[in-house]
DRENNU-991432 format. One record per residue (C-alpha): x, z, y; residue number from 1; residue in one letter. Coordinates in Angstrom, 3 decimals, decimal comma. Layout:
N
     east       up    north seq type
        X        Z        Y NUM    A
...
% end
This chain:
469
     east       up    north seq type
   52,183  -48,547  115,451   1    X
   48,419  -47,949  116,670   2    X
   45,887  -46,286  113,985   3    X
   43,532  -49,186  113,482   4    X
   39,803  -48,639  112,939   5    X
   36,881  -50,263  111,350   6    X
   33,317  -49,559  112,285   7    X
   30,885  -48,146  110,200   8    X
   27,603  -46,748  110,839   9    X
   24,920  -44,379  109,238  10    X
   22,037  -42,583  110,387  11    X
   23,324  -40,657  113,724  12    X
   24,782  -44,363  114,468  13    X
   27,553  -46,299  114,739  14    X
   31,715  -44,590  114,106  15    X
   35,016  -45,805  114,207  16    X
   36,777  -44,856  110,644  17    X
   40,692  -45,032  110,499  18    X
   41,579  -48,054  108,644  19    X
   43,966  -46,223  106,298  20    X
   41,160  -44,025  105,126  21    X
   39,053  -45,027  102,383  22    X
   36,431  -42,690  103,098  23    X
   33,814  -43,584  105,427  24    X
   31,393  -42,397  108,125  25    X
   29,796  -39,543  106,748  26    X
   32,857  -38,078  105,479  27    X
   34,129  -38,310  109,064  28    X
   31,244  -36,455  110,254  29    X
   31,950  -34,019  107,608  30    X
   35,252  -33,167  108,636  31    X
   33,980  -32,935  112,190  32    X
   31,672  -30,613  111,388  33    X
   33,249  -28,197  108,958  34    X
   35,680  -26,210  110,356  35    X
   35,619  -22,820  108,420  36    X
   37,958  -22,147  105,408  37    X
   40,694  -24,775  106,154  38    X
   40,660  -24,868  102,017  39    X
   39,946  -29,078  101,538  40    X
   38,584  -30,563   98,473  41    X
   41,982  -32,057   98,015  42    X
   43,576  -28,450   97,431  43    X
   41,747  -28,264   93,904  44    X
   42,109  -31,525   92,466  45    X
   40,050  -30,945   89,345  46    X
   36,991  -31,056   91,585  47    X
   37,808  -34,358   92,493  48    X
   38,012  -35,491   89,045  49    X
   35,206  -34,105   88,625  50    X
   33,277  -36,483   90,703  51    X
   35,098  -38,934   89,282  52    X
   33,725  -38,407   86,490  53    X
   30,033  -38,388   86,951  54    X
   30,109  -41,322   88,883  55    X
   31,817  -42,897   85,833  56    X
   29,050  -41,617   83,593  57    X
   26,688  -43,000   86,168  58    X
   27,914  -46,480   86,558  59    X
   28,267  -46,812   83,074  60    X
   24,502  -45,654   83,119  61    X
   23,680  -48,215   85,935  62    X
   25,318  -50,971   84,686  63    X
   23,615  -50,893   81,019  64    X
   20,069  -50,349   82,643  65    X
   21,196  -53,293   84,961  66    X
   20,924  -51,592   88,220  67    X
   24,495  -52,599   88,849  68    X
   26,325  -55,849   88,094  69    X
   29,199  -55,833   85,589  70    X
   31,699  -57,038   88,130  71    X
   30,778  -53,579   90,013  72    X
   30,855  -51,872   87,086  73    X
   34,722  -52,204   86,072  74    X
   35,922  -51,682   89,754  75    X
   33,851  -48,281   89,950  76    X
   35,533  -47,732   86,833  77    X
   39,046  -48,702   87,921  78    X
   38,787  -46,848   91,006  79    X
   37,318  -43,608   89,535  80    X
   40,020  -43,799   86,361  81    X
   43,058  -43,997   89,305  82    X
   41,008  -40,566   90,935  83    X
   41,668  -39,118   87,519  84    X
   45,028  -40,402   86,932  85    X
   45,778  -38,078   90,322  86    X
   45,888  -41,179   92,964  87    X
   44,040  -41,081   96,430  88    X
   43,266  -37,250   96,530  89    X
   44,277  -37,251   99,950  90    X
   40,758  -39,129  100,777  91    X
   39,275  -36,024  100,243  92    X
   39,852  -33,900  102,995  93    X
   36,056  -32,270  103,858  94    X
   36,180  -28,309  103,883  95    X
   35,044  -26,655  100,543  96    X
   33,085  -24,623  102,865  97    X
   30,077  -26,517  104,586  98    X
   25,797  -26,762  105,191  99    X
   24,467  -29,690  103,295 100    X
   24,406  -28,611  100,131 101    X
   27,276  -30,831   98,955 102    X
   25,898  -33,645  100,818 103    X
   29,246  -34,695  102,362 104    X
   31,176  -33,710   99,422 105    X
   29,092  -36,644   97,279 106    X
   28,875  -39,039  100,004 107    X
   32,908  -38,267  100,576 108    X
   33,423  -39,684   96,754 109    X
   30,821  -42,222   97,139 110    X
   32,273  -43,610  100,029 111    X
   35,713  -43,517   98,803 112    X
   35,062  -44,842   95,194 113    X
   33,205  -47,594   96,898 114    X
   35,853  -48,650   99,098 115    X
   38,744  -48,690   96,413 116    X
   36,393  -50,573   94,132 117    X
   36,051  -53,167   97,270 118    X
   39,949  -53,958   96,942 119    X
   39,738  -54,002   93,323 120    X
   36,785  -56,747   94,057 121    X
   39,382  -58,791   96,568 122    X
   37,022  -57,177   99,338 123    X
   38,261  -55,403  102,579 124    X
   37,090  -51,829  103,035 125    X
   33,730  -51,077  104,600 126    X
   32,547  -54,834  103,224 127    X
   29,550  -52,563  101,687 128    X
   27,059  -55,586  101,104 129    X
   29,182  -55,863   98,348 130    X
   29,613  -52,494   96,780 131    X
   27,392  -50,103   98,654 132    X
   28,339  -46,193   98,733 133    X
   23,959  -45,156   98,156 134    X
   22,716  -48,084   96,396 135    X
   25,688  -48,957   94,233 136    X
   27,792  -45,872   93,475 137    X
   25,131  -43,392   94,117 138    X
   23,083  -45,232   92,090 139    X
   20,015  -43,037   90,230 140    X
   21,629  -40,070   91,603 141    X
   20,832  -37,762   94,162 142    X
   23,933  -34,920   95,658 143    X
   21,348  -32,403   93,732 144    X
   22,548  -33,742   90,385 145    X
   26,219  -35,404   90,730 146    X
   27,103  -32,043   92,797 147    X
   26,551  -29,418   90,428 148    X
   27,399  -31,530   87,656 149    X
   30,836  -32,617   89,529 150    X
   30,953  -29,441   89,759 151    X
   30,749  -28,693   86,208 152    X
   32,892  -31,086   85,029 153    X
   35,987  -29,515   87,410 154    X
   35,360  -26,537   86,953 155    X
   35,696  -26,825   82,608 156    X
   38,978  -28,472   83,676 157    X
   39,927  -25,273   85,738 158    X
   38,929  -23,477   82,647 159    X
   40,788  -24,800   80,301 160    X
   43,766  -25,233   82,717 161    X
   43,596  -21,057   83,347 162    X
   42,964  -20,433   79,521 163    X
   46,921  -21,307   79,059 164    X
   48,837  -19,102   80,826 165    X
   46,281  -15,979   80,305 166    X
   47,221  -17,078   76,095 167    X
   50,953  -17,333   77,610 168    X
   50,633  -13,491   78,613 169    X
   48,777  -12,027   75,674 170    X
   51,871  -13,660   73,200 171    X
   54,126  -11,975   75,943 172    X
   52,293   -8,858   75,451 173    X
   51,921   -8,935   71,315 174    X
   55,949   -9,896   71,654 175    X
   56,331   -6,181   73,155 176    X
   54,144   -5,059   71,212 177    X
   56,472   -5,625   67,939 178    X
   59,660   -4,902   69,878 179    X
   58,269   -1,827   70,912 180    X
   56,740   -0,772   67,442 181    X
   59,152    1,830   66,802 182    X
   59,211    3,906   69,836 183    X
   57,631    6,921   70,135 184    X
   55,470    8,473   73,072 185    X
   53,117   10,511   74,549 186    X
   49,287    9,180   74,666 187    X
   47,657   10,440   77,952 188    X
   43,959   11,038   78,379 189    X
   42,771   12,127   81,862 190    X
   46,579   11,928   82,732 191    X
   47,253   15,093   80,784 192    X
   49,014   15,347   77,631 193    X
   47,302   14,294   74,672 194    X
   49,348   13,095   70,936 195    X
   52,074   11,137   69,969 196    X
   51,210    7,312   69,962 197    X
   53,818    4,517   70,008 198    X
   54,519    2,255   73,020 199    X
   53,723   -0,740   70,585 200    X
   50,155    0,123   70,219 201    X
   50,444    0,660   74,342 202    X
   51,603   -3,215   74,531 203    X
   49,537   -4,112   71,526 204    X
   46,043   -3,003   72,987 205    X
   46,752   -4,546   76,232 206    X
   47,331   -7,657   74,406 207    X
   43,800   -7,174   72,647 208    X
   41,676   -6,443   75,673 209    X
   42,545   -9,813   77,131 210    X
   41,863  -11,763   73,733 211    X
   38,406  -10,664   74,453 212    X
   37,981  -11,240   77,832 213    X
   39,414  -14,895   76,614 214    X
   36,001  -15,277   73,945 215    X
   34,114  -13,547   77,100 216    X
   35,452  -16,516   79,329 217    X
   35,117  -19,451   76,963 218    X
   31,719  -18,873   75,577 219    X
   30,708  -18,851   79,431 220    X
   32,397  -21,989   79,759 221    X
   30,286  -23,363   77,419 222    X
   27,491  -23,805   79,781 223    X
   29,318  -26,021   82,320 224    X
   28,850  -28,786   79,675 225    X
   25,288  -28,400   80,180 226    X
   24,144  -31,252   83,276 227    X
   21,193  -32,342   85,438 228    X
   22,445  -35,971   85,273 229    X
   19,230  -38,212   86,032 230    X
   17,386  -34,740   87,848 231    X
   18,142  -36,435   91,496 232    X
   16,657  -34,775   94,546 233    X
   14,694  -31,945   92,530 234    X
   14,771  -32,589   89,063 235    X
   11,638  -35,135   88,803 236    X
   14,384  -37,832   87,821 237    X
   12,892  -39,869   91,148 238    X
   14,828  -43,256   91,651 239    X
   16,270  -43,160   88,286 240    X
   14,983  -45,453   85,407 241    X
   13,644  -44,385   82,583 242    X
   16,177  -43,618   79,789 243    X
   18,906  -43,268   82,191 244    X
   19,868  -39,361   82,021 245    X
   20,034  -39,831   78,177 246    X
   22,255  -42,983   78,724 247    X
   24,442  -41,014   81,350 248    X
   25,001  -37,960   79,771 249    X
   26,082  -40,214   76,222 250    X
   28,497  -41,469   78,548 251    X
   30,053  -38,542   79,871 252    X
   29,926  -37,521   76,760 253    X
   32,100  -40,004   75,835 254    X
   34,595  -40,157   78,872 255    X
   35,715  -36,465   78,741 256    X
   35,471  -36,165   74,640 257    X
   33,519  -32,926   75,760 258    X
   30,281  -31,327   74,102 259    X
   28,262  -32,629   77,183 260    X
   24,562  -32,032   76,798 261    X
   22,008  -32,629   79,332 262    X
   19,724  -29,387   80,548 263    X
   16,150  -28,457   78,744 264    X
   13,990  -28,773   81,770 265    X
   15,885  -30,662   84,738 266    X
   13,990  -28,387   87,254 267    X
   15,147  -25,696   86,122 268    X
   18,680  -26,723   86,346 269    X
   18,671  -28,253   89,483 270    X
   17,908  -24,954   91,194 271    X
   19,649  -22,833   88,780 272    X
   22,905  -21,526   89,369 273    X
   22,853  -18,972   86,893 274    X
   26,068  -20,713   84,937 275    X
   28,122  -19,456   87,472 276    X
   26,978  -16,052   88,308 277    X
   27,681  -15,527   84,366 278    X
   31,172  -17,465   84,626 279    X
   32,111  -15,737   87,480 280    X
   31,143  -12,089   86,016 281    X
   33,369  -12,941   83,031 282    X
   36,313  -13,434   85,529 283    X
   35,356  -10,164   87,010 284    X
   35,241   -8,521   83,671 285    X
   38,972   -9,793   82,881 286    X
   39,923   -8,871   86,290 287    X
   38,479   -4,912   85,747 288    X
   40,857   -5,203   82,347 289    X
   43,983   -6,870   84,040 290    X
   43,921   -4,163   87,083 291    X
   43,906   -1,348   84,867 292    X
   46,444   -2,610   82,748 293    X
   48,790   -3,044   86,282 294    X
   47,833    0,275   86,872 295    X
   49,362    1,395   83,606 296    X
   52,331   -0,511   83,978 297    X
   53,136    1,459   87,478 298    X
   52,354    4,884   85,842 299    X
   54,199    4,431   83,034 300    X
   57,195    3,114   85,212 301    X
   57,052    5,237   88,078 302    X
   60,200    7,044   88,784 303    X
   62,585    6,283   88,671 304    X
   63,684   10,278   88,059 305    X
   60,694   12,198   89,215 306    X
   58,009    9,861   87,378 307    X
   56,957    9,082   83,962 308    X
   59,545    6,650   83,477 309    X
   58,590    5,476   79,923 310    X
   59,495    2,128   80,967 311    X
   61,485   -0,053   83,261 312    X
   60,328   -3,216   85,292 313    X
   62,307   -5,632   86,342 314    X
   64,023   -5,405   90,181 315    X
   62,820   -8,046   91,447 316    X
   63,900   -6,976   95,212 317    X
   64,894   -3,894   97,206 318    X
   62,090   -1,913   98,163 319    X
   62,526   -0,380  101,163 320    X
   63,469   -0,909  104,356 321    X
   64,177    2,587  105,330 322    X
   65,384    4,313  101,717 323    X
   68,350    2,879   99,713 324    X
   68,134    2,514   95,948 325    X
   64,457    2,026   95,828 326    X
   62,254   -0,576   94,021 327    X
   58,900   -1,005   93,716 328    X
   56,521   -2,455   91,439 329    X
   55,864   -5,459   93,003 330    X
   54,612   -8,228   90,200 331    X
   51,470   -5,773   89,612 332    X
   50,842   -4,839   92,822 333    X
   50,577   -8,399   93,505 334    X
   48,403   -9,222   90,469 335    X
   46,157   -5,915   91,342 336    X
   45,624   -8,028   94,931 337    X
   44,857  -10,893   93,313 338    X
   42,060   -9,240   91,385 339    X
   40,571   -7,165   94,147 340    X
   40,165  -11,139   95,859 341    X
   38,739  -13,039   92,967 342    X
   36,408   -9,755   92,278 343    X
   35,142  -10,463   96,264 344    X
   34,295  -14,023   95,067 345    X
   32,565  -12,923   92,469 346    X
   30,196  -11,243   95,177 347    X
   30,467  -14,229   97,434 348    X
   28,585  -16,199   93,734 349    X
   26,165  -13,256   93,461 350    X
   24,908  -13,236   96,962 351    X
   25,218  -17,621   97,412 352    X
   23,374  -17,819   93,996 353    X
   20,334  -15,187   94,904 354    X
   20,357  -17,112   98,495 355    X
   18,466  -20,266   96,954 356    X
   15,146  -21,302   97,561 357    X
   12,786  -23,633   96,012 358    X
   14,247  -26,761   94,035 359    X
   17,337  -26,203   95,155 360    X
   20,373  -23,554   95,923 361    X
   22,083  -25,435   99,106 362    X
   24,714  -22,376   99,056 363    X
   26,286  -24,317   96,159 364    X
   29,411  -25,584   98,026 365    X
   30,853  -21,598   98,617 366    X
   29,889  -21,031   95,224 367    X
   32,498  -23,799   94,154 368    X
   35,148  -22,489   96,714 369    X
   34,570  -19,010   95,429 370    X
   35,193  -20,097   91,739 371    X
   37,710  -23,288   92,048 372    X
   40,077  -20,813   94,088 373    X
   39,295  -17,652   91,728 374    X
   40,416  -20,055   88,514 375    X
   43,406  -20,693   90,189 376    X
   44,378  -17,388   91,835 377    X
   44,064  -15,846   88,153 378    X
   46,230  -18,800   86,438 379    X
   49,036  -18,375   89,238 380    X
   48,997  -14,442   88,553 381    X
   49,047  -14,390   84,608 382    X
   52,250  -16,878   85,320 383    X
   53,155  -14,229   87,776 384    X
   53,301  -11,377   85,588 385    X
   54,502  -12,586   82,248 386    X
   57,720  -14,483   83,896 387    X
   58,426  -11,435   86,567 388    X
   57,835   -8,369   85,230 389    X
   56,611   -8,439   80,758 390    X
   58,686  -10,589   79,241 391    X
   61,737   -8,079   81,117 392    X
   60,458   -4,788   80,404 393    X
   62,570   -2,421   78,499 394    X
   61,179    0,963   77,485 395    X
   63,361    4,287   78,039 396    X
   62,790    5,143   73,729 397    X
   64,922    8,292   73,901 398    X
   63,287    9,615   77,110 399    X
   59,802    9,270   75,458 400    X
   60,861   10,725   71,773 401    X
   62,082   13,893   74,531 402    X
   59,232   14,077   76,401 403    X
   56,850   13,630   73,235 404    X
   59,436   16,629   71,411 405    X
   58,571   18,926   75,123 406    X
   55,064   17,827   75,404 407    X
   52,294   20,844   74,099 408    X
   50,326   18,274   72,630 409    X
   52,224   17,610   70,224 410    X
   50,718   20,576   68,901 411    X
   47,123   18,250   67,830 412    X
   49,837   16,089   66,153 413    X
   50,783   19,161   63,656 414    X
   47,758   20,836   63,798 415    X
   46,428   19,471   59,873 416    X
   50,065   20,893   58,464 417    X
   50,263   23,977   60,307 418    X
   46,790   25,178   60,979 419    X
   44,978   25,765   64,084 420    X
   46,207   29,094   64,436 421    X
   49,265   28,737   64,199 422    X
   49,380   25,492   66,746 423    X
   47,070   27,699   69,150 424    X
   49,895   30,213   69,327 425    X
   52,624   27,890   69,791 426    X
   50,893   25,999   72,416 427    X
   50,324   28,415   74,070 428    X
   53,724   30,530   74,183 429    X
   55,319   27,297   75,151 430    X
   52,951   27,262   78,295 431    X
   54,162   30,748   79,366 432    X
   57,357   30,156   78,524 433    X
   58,070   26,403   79,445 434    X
   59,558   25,967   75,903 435    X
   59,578   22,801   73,361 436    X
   56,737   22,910   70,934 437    X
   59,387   20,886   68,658 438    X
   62,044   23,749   68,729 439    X
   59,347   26,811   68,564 440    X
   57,935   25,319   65,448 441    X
   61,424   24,969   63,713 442    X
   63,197   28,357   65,044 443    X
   59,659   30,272   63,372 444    X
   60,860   28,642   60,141 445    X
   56,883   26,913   60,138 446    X
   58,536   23,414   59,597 447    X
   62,067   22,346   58,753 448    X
   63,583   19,753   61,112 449    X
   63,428   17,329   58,376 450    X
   59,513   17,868   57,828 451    X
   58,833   17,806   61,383 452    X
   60,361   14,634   62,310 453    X
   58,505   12,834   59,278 454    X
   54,861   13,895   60,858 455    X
   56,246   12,560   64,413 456    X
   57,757    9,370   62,859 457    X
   56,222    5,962   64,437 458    X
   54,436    4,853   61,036 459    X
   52,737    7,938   61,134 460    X
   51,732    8,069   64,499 461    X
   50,080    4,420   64,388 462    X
   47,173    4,951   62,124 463    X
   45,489    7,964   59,696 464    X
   47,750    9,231   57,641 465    X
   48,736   12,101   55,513 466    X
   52,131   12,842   55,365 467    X
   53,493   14,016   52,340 468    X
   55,906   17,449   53,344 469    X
% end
């Protein structure tokens, strides 16, 4: 059958929408004229809800300064509490990536909460007399407040949603951490040999690095429950009603059971984009810890004859196309790829937040692509590399207590019980003669077997101690 149209009309003039769509003109012209990322609002579906909702908040807000009638009211309601509840997220389809300043993106929810409230009402869509997308769901806002504070709202949910699977990997980690408590190793500094250390306090430090990137991430979180409800076009509060961003915000306070709080000096906020710089930077700083962490994973498994080979990863698949037998590290490659991106949108923030000018930063809408799709990249790749390659790593324990029993460091190891002279001159013989440090110090009679494999056991190699010979 034939796509049937209604008309609808704005500014530039007069459009034919599809029927089936419950967006409306300006949307349309949106996704005319934003062709860029091919990323749609509808790929990141906390964004939508979101929207969803402020413009709860907002006709809650409307309705009890009676700017809005009841009967509008509960189908905004409806409509937006079905956007939440995951329905019509297809009627989003404008590119995350477009001039306006969010414009389209607000007049894209407008248009489509309007319209479902319209069938909730008995109406047809595009019968705006009776539920208008400006004067009736747009009501006392402006796109300079229900954007960034949409954008807010989503991007807490991403949060919160990412904040899972990174606590999903550190219990991985600690997990390997206590399997792993009893294996001895060499500690490297500068890649050269440097003392005995166990491969538990390897897994266990890894584990502790991302905790506090986690209290780095949440306490930046914090400020996306800070809003400019009620700030409209440049934080004056023109259009609105007195009372109403203290109404609004009491609202959204109460629809997401969130801290929500509404911003010191509207102005300010309205132009500011410094919450996501500092979000952002925390994702960065995470990303700096979980690439070095890959990186140590690959060291310490590289091999598998001619390499450390401390540990093995699992195979996931064979990785060559050329040489037989060979496979690579492929779960932290991927996860170092994934950082390098979400590091560029960090940049991207930077650069779109120092861009603004004035009462308002219209680079907002790259800013939100930059972070939406960063949250998600990282949740995928925590998910990534706990299920692929942790939770199946095995460690090689007698090739490490061997190459920890060869190593000359182990010399710093025996140094308090032997004296630095006599480590000095075994260290060194072993150099010129390639020999073990372990079986010099026993076949000079300096330490029995017995004695020397108390110093080097794990419990002694985890924390001070003084071991009694």
């Amino acid at each position: 059958m034939a796509e049937k149209f209604r008309k609808e009309s704005d500014l530039i003039g007069e459009r034919e929408v599809p029927e089936s769509a419950l967006y409306g003109v300006q949307t349309l012209r949106g996704m005319e004229n934003f062709q860029i990322s091919r990323s749609k609002m509808s790929d990141y579906p906390n964004f939508i809800k979101g929207f969803a909702m402020t413009k709860m908040g907002a006709a809650k807000a409307n309705a009890q300064q009676g700017l809005i009638s009841k009967e509008q009211e509960a189908a905004i309601l409806k409509a937006c509490q079905e956007i939440l509840d995951g329905q019509h997220h297809e009627h989003f389809p404008t590119d995350m990536i477009q001039g306006g300043a969010g414009t389209t993106v607000n007049m894209n929810a407008n248009e489509v909460i309007a319209n479902r409230a319209l069938e909730i009402m008995g109406k047809k869509r595009g019968e705006y007399e009776f539920c208008y997308p400006n004067d009736v769901v747009n009501c006392s806002q402006s796109t300079n407040d229900a954007y960034p504070t949409g954008i807010h709202l989503g991007m807490y949910m991403n949060h919160l949603d990412m904040m899972k699977p990174l606590e999903n990997l550190i219990a991985s980690f600690e997990k390997k951490a206590k399997e792993f408590d009893n294996v001895i190793k060499m500690g490297r500094t500068q890649l050269q040999d440097a003392v005995p250390m166990t491969m538990g306090q390897v897994f266990r430090a890894f584990a502790v690095g991302l905790k506090h990137e986690v209290k780095n991430l949440n306490r930046a979180a914090e400020a996306f429950l800070t809003v400019n409800m009620g700030a409209t076009a440049i934080g004056t509060g023109i259009c609105s009603e007195p009372g109403y961003s203290e109404i609004c915000v009491a609202a959204l306070k109460d629809i997401t059971k969130w801290n929500i709080v509404l911003a010191e000096d509207l102005v300010e906020a309205t132009s500011d984009c410094t919450v996501f710089v500092n979000y952002s930077g925390a994702i960065r700083s995470l990303c700096v810890r979980l690439n070095k962490t890959c990186n140590d994973l690959r060291l310490m498994a590289s091999g598998p004859r001619c390499g450390l080979r401390e540990i093995n990863l699992p195979a996931l698949q064979p990785g060559s196309s050329i040489m037989p037998g060979k496979v690579n590290p492929v779960i932290p490659e991927v996860v170092n790829q994934t950082c390098f991106k979400v590091m560029g949108n960090d940049l991207t923030v930077t650069l779109a937040a120092e861009a603004g000018q004035l009462e308002l930063n219209v680079m907002e809408p790259v800013i939100a692509y930059a972070l939406f799709e960063s949250t998600e990249l990282m949740a995928h790749a925590f998910d990534c590399l706990r299920v692929n390659c942790i939770d199946g790593i095995t460690v090689n324990a007698d090739h490490c207590l061997e190459m920890v029993r060869n190593s000359i460091g182990i010399v710093t190891a025996l140094n308090p019980y032997i004296g630095y002279k006599n480590s000095t001159k075994i260290a060194k013989e072993a150099l010129e003669t390639g020999g073990s440090v372990y079986n010099m110090v026993i076949e000079k009679g300096i330490l029995t077997k017995e004695q020397l494999d108390k110093i080097l056991a794990p419990e002694h190699m985890i924390k001070p101690t003084k071991v009694q010979l």
